[in-house]
Residue frames as a rotation matrix with the C-alpha (Angstrom) as fourth column:
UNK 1
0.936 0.109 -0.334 103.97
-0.348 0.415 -0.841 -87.24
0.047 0.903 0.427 -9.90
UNK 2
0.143 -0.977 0.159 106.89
-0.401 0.090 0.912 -89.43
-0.905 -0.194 -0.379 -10.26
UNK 3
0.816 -0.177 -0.551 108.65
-0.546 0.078 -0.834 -90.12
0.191 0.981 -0.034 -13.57
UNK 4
0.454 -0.758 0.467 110.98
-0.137 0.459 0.878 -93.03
-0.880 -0.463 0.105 -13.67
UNK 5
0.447 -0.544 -0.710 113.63
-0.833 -0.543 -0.108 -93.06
-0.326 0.639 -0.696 -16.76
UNK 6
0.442 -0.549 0.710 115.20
-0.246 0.687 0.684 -96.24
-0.863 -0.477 0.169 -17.52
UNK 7
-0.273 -0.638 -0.720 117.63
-0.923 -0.037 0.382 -97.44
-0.270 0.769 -0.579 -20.12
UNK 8
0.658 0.027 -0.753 117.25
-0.539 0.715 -0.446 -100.53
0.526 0.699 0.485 -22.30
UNK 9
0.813 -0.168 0.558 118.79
-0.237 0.779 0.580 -103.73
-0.532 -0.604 0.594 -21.00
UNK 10
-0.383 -0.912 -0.150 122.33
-0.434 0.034 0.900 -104.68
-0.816 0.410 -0.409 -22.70
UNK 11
0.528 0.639 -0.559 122.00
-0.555 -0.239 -0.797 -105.62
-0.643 0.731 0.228 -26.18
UNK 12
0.126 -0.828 0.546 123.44
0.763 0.433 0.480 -108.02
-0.634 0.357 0.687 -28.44
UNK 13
-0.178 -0.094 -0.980 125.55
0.153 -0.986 0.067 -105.50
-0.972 -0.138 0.190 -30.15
UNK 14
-0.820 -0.329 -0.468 124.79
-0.456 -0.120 0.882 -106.72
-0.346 0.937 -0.051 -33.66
UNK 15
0.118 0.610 0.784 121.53
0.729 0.483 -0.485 -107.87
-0.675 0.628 -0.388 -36.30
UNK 16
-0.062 0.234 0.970 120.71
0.912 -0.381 0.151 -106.99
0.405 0.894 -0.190 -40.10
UNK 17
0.010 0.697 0.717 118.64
0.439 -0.647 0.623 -104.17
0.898 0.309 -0.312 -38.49
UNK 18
-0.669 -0.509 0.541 119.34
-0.045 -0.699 -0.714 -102.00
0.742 -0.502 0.445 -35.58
UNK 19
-0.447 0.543 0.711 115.99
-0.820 -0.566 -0.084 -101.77
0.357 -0.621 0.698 -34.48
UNK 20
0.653 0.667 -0.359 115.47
-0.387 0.701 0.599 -105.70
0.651 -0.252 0.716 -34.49
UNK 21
-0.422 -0.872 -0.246 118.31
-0.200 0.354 -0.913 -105.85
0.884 -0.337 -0.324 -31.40
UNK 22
0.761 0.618 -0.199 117.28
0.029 0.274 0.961 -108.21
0.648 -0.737 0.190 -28.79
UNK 23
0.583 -0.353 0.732 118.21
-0.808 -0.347 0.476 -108.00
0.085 -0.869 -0.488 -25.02
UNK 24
-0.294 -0.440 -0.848 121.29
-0.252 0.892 -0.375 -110.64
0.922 0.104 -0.373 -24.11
UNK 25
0.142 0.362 -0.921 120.47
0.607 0.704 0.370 -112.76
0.782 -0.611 -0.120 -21.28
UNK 26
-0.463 -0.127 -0.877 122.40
0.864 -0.286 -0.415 -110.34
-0.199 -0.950 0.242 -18.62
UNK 27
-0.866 0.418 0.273 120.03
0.007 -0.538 0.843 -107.65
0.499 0.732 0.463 -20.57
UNK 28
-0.132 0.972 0.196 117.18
-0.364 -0.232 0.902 -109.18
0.922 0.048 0.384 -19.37
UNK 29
-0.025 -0.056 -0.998 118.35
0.871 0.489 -0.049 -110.04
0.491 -0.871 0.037 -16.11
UNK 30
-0.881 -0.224 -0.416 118.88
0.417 -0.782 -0.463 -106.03
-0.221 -0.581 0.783 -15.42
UNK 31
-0.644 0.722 0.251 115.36
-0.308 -0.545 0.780 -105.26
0.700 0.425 0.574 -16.64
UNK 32
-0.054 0.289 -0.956 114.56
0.144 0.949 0.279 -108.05
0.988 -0.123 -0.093 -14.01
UNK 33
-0.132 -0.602 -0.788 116.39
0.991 -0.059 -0.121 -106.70
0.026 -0.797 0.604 -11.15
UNK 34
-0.957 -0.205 0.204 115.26
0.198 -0.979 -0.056 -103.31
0.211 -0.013 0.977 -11.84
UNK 35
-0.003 0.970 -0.244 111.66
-0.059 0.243 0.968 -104.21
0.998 0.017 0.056 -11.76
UNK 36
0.013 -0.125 -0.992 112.33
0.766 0.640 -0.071 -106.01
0.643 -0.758 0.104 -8.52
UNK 37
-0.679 -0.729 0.084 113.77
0.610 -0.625 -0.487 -102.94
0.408 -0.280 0.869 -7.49
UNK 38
-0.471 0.599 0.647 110.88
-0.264 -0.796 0.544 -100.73
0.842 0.085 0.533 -8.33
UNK 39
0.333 0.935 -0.125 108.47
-0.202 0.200 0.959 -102.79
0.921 -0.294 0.256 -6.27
UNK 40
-0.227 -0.473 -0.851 110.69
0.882 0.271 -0.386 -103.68
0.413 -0.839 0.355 -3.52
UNK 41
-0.970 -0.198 0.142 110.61
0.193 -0.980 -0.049 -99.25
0.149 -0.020 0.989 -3.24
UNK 42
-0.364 0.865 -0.346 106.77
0.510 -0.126 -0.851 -99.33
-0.779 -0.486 -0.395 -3.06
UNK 43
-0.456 0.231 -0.859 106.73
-0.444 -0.896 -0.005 -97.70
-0.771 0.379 0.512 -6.33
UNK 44
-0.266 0.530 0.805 104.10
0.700 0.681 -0.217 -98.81
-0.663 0.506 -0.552 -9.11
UNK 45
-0.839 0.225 -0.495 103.46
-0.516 -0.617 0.594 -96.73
-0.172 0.754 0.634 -12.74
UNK 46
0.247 0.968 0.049 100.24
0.000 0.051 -0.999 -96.34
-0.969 0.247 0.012 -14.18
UNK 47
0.938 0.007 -0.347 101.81
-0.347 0.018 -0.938 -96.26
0.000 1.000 0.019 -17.58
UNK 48
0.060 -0.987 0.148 104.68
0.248 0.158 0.956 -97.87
-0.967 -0.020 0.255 -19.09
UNK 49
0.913 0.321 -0.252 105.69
-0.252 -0.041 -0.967 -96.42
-0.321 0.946 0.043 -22.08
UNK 50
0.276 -0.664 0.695 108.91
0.507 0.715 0.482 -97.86
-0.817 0.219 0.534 -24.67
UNK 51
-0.442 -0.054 -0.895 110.26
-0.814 -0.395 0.426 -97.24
-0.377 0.917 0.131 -27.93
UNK 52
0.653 0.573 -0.495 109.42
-0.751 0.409 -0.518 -99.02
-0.094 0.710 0.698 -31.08
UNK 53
-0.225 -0.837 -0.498 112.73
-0.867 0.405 -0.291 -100.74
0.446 0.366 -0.817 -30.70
UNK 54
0.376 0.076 -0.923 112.89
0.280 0.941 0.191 -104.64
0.883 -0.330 0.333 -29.61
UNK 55
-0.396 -0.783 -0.479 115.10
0.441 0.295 -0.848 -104.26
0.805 -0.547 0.228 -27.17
UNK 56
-0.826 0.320 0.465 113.32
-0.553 -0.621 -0.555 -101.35
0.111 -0.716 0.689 -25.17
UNK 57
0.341 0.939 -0.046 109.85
-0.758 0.304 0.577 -103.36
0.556 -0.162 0.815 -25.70
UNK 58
0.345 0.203 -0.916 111.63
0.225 0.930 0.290 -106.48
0.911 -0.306 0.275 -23.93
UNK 59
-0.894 -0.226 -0.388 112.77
0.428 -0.172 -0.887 -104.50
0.133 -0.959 0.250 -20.99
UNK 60
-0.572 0.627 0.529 109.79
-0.814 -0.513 -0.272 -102.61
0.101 -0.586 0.804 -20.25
UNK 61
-0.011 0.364 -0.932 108.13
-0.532 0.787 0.313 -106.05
0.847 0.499 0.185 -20.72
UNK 62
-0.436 -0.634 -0.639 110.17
0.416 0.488 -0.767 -107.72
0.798 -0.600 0.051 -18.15
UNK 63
-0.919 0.132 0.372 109.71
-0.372 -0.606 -0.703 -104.90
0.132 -0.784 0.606 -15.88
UNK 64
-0.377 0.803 0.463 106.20
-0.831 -0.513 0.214 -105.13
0.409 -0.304 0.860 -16.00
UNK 65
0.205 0.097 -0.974 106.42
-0.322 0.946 0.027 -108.56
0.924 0.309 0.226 -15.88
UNK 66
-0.176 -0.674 -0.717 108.03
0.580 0.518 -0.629 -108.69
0.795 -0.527 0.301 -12.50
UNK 67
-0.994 -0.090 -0.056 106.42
0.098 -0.585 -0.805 -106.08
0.039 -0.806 0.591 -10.91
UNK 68
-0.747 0.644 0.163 102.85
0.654 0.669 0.352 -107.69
0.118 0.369 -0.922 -11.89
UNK 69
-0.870 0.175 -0.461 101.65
-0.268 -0.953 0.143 -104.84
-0.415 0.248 0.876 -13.47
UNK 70
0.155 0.869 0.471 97.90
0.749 0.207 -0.629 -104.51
-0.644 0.450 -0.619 -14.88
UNK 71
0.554 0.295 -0.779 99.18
-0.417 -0.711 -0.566 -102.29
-0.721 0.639 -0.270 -17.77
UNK 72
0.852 0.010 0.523 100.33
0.470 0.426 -0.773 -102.70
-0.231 0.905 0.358 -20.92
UNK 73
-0.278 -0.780 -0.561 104.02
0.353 -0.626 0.696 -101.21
-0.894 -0.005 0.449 -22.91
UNK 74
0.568 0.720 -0.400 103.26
0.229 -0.604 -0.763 -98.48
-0.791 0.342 -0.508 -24.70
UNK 75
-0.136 -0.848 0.512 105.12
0.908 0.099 0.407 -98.56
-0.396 0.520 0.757 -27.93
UNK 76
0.906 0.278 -0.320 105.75
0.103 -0.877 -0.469 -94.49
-0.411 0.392 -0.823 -29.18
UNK 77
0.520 -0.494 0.696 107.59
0.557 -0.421 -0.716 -92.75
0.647 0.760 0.056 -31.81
UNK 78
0.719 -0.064 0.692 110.25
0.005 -0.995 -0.096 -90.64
0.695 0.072 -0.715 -31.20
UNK 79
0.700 -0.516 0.494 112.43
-0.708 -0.415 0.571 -91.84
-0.089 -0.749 -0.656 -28.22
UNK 80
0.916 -0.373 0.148 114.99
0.399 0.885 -0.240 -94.14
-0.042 0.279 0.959 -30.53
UNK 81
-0.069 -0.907 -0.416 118.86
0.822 -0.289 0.492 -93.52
-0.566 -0.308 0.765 -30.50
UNK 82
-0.798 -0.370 0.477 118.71
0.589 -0.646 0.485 -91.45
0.128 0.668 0.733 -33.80
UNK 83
0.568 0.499 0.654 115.66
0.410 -0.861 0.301 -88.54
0.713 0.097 -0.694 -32.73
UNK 84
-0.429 -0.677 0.598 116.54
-0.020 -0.655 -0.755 -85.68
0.903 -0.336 0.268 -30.50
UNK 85
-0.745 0.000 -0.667 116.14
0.660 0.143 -0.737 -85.32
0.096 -0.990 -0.106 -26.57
UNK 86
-0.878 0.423 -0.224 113.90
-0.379 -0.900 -0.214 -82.30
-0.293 -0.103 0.951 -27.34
UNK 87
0.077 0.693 -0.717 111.29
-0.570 0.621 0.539 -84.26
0.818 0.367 0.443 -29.34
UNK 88
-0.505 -0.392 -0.768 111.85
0.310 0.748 -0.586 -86.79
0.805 -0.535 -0.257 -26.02
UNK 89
-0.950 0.215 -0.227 110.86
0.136 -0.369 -0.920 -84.32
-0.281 -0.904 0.321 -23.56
UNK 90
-0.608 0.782 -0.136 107.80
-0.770 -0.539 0.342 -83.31
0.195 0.313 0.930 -25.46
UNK 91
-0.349 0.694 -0.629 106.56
-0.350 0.526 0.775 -86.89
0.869 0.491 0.060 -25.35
UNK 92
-0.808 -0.006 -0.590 106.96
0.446 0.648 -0.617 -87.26
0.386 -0.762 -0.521 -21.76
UNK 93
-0.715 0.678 -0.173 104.87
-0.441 -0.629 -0.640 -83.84
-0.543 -0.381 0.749 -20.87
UNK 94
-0.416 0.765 -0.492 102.23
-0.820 -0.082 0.567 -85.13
0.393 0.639 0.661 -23.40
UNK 95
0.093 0.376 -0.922 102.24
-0.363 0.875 0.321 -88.39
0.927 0.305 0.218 -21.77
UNK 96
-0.785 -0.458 -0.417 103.50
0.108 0.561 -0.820 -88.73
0.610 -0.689 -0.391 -18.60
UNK 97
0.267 0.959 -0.096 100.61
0.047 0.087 0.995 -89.69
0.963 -0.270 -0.022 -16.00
UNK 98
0.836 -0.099 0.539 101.04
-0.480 -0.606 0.634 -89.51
0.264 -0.789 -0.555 -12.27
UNK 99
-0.313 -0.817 0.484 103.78
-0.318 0.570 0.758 -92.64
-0.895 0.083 -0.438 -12.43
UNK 100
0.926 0.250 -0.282 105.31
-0.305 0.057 -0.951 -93.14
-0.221 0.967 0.129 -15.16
UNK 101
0.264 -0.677 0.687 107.78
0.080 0.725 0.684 -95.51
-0.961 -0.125 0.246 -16.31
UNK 102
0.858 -0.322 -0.401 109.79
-0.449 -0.090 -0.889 -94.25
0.250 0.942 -0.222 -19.94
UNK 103
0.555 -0.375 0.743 111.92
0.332 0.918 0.216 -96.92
-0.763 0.126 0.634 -21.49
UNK 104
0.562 -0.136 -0.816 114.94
-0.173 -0.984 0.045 -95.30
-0.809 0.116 -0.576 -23.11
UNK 105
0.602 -0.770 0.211 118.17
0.763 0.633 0.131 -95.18
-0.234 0.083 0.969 -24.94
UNK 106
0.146 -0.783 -0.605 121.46
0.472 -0.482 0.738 -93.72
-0.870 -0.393 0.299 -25.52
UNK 107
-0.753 -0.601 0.268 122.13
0.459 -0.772 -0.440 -90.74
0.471 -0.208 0.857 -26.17
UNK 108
0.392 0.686 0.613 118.32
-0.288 -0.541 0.790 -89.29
0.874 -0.486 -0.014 -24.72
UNK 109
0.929 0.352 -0.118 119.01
0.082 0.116 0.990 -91.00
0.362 -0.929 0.079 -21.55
């Protein structure tokens, strides 16, 4: 089993609403270039999962986008800046499949 971790692409650092912060351009160029990465490595997830946040849904996007994935980003509860790392780990054991790809943020990751 391999579990890959990844942070959220830069953010613009400011909207109305935290959770409606979209990736800035060099944002979604590292979500790009990680992707690349993955597949260059030979590695491929059966699951991507994300937070509910924009910002994590447009990197795991990307990723999958670039590493022409047949799956889909899973949007779950629980792995946004303000829950706890403990509630984090629980969702990965509940969820993580043989590759897996979790879309973070700071402070869990």
């Amino acid at each position: 089993m391999h579990i890959i971790l990844m942070r959220h692409g830069e953010a613009v650092p400011f909207a109305p609403n935290d959770a409606d912060r979209t990736l800035t351009p060099k944002g979604k160029s590292q979500a790009m270039n990680t992707g690349s990465q993955l597949k260059r490595g030979g590695w491929s997830p059966e699951a991507v999962y994300c937070s509910t946040l924009i910002r994590a849904q447009q990197t795991a996007e990307l990723v999958i986008d670039v590493m022409r994935l047949d799956v889909i980003a899973n949007k779950v509860e629980g792995i946004t800046p303000e829950d706890d790392w403990v509630d984090a780990i629980t969702m990965i054991e509940n969820r993580a499949s043989n590759n897996s790809l979790f879309v973070f943020h700071q402070p869990i990751l």
